[in-house]
N, C-alpha and C positions, 0 to 999 in steps of 0.2 A: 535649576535644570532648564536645558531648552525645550521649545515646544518638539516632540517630536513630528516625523512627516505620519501621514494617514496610510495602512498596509496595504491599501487599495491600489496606493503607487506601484507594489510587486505585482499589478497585470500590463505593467509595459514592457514590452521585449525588450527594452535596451536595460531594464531594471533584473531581468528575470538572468539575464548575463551574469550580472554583477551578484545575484541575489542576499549572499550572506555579506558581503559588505554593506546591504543596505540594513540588515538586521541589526548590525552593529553598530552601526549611526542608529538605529531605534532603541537599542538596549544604553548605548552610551548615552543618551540623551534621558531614559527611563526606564528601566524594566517592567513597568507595570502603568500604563498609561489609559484614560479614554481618548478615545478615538471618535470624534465629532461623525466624520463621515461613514463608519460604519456602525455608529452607536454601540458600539463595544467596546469593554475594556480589552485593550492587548497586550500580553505577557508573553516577557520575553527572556527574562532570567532564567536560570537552571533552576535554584532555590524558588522560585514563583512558579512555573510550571509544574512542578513534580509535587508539592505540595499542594496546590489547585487540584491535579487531577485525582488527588486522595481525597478532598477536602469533603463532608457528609455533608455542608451546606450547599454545596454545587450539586446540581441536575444535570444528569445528560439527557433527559427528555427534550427532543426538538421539537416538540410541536403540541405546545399546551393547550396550544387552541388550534386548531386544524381549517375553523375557519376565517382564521389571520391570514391563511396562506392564500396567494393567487387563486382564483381557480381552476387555470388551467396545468397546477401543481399538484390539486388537491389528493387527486387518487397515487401519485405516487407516495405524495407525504403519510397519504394514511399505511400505505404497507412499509411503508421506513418507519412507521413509529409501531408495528410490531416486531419489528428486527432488534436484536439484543444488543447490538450497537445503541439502539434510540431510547436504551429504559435504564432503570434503576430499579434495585433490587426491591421487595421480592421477585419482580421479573425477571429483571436481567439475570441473575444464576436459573433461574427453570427455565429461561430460554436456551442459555448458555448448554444446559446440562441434552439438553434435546442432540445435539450432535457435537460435543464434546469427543467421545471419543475415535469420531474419524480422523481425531488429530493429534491421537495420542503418540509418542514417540515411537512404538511397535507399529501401529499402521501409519506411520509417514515411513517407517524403513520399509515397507513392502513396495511401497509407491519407487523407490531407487532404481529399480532398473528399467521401469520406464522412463524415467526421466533419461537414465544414460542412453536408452537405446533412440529417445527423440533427439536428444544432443546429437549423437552419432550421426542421425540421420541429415538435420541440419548440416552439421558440418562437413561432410562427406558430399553434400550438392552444390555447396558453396566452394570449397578447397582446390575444384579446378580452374574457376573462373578470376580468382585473385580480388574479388572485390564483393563487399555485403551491406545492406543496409541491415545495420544491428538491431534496430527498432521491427523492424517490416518481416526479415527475415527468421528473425531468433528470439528478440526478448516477447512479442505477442506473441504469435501463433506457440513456441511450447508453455509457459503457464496454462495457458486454456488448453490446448490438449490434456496437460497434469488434471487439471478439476474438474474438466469433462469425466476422463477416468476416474476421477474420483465420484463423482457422480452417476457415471455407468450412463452418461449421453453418451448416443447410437453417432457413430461416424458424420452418417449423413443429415445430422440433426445441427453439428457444430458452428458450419456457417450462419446457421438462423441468432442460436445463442449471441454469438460475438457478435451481431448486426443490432441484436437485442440491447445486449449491455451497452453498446458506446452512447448512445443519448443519455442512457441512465447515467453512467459514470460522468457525465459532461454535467448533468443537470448536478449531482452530487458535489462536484468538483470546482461548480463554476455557477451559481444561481443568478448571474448577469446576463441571462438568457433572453431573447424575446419569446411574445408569449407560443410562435409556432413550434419551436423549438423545446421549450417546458411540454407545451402539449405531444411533442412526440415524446419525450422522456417518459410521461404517463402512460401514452399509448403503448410504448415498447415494455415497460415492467408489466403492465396489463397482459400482453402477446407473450410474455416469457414465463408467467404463472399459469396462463392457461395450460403452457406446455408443459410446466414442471406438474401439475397436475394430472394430467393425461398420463404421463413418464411414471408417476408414482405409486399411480393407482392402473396399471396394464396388468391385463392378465395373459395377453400372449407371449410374453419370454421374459422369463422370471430373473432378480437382476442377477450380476455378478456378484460372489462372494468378495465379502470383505467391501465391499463397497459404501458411499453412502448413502445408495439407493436404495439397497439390501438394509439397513437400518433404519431408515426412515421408513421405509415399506412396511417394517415392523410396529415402528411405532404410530404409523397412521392407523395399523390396527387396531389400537388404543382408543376405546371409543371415547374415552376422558381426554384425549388429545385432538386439540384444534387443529386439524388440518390446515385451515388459511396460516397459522404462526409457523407451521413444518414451510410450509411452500412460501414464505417470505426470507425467511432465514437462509434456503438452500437458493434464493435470487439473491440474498445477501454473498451467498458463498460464489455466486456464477462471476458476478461483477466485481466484489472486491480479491478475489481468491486468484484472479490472473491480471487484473488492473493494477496494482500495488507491486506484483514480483514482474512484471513487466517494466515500470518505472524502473527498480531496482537492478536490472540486468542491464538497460543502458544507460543510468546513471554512473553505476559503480566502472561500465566499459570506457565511459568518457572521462573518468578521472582515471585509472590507471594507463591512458592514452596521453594523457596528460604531463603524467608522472613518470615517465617511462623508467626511472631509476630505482622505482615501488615495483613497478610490472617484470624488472628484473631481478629484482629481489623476491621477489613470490619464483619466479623459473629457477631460483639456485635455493631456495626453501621452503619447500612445499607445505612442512609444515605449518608454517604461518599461516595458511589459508584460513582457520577457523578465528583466527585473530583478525585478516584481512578484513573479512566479511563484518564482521564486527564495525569495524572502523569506517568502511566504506560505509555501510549501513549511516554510520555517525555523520559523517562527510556530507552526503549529500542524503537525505531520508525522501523518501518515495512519497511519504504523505508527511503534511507539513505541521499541519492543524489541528487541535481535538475544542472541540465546543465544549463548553458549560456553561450553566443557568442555574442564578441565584436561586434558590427556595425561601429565601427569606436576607434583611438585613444580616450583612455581616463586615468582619472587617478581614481584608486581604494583605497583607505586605505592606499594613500602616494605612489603605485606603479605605475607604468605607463604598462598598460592594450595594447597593438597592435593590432586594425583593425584585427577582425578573429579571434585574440586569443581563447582558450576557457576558461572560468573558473567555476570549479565544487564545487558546494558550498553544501558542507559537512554538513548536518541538524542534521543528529545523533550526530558530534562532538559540535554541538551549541549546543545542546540542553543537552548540560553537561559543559558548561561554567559557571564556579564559579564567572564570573562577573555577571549574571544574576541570577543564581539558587545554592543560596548559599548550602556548602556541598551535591556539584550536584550527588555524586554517591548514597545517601539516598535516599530507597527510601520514600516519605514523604509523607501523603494522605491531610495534613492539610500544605501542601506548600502553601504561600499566591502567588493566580495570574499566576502558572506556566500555564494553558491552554491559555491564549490566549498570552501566546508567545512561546509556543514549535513550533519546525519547522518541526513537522511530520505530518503533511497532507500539507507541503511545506509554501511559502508564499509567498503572492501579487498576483497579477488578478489570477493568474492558481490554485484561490483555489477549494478543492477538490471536485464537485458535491456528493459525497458520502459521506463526513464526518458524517453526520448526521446516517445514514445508518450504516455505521461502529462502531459509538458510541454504537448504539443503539445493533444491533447485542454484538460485546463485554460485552457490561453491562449485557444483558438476561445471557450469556456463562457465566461470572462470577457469576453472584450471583446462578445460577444454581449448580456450581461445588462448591461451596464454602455453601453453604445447603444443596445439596442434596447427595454428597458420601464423608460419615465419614470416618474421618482422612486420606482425601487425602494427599496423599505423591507422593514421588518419588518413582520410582521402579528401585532399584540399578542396573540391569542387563543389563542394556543398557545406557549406558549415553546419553542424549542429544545432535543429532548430528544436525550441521547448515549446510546449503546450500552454496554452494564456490558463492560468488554473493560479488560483489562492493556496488551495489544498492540496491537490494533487502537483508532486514535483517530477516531471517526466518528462522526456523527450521524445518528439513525433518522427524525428531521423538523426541518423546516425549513421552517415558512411566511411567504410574502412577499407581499408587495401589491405593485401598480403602478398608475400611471394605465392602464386599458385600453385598447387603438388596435386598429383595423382593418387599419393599415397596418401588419403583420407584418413585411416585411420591409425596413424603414425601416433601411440601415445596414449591411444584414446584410454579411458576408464574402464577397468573391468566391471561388466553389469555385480559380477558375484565377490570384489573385494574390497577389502577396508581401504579408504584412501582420507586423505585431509578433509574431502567434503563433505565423509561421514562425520567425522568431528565438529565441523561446521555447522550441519544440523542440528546439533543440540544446542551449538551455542557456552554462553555462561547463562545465571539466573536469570529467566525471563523476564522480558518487557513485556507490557501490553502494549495493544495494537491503537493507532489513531479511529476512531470516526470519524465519515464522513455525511456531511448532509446541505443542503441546500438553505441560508438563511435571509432573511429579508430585513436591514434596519434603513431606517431614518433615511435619509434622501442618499444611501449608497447604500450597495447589495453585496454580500460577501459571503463566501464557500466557510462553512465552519466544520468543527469535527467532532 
């Protein structure tokens, strides 16, 4: 086999274009390789990945020594490593269990007509002017309104959040930071737990029902329950619970822009949409990476694995493995089986509490743009630009044109009926979700998950 190149290559823009062609020169060359420059092993196979991230020798522990990490990293890394993402069982399930069921399939359908009634509103401000940035306009600001609400964050509290998370999610996403930038990343989860704290424990306006502030607030009650593990989790839910379905919203918008023979194909069969999202999902995944860490010698896909080693198992490039997903770069809405083995909400126990959420979100956002502004396109004056990120796969703009209408809501979704993107939300058998976190090897630095 040949040497393969180092992943570190995918932070150059002209590579992040091309991205799963460059995965596929890495998988053709080896699915399962080290990597000199980010002293990890990288997997990239479907059969390597998905068996990795089951594997009981592997750790998701990132941070076994806390003070390996930078210092001006250290306080963020200590609250990522009581987030359920960062543990291994018996943790991870009693963390998991702490807010579990704000995402059980009954309260993600209550969450529904908010979501339609922000789509709505979006698109209804945009549908006169014939032109949006899909990233600025639509895929941020509604996830974070969604988990705000789901959080029972105060209106006027929302701009603080979103200002909060972006360093966080950068530092997560991208640990090639210099060190003023780590230090805000710290500073900012530091300023966001104060808050969530304050939020959780007020006794002048008791939360919303059904909420998960109303649940947490219960269980802070708990005097057997750690309050700092509640107030890291629900910072885990602030940043990853709209960072990820944001990705996802202009990801999936720039390949069906792309594809416009798909995009008309979902407009003459609607039912396809829970199959769409699936695919799309596969296509291009929102997060790319899940991290693990050896707990001991072992051997991997014929290699021999070292006590500690790391290895970063590449979901994006499985999930374009033509051993699994024949003619993987199509995209296909009538793919048999691909959703319950893409690897982008990750896979094995750290599946993604929000999957369902994101499905469902996605599906509304599509079938919305895809009925309601005629002859969406691209708008040539800007290209599509991605975000320099290892782990995180998203785009920072995305502009589009349409014919403009007055008639906003021509189509729109009933808040109160069954349509394709309730179907969508459930999905087929779940995936779990990728981790993300901040790693440091060897003379290069790289985003793991």
């Amino acid at each position: 086999m040949s040497t393969p190149s180092s992943l570190l290559s995918a932070f150059r823009p002209t590579v992040q274009e091309r991205l799963y062609d460059f995965y596929e020169e890495l998988r053709s060359a080896d699915d399962l390789f080290w990597d000199r420059r980010t002293g990890a092993w990288i997997a990239t196979g479907h059969a390597v990945v998905s068996s990795a991230a089951n594997a009981p020798g592997l750790s998701s522990v990132r941070y076994p020594d806390i003070e390996a990490v930078p210092e001006e990293l250290r306080p963020l890394a200590r609250v990522l490593s009581r987030q359920m993402l960062y543990n291994d069982a018996p943790d991870h399930p009693r963390l998991r269990a702490l807010i579990s069921k704000a995402f059980a399939p009954r309260a993600v359908a209550v969450l529904r007509a908010r979501i339609v009634e922000a789509v709505d509103r979006i698109i209804a401000g945009a549908a006169p002017t014939g032109r949006m940035d899909i990233v600025a306009d639509l895929a941020r600001p509604l996830p974070l309104t969604i988990i705000c609400d789901l959080l029972d964050v105060p209106e006027e509290d929302r701009a603080a959040v979103a200002a909060w998370s972006e360093p966080v999610a950068e530092a997560i996403g991208n640990s090639r930071l210099d060190e003023d930038r780590n230090r805000e990343a710290s500073q900012s989860m530091a300023d966001m737990l104060a808050y969530l704290r304050e939020l959780l424990t007020r006794q002048d306006t008791p939360p919303a029902p059904d909420t998960l502030r109303a649940m947490v607030t219960a269980q802070a009650g708990n005097t057997d329950q750690d309050l700092d593990e509640l107030l890291a989790n629900c910072a885990l839910l602030l940043i990853a619970g709209h960072e990820t379905t944001t990705h996802f919203i202009g990801n999936a918008t720039l390949a069906l822009l792309r594809h416009p023979d798909a995009a008309d194909q979902l407009r003459r069969r609607p039912e396809l949409l829970p199959a769409a999202v699936e695919e799309l999902l596969r296509y291009d995944a929102p997060v790319q990476l899940m991290l693990r860490r050896a707990r001991h010698d072992l051997d991997l896909a014929g290699r021999k694995i070292a006590e500690g080693q790391t290895v970063l198992l590449v979901g994006g490039a499985a999930n374009r493995d033509p051993a699994v997903f024949p003619d993987p770069h199509v995209l296909d809405f009538e793919r048999a089986g691909s959703g319950g083995r893409h690897m982008s909400f990750g896979h094995g126990p750290h599946f993604c509490l929000g999957a369902a959420l994101a499905r469902l979100e996605g599906a509304i956002v599509l079938e919305a743009l895809l009925t309601r502004l005629p002859d969406l396109r691209l708008d040539g004056t800007e290209p599509p630009r991605w975000q320099r990120s290892l782990n995180f796969r998203g785009l920072t703009r995305l502009d589009v044109a349409f014919t403009p209408t007055s008639d906003a809501r021509t189509g729109a979704t009933s808040a109160t009926s069954a349509t394709p993107a309730d179907a969508a939300a459930s999905g087929p058998a779940p995936a779990p979700h990728a981790d993300g976190c901040p790693v440091r090897h060897g003379d290069g630095e790289v985003a793991g998950a």
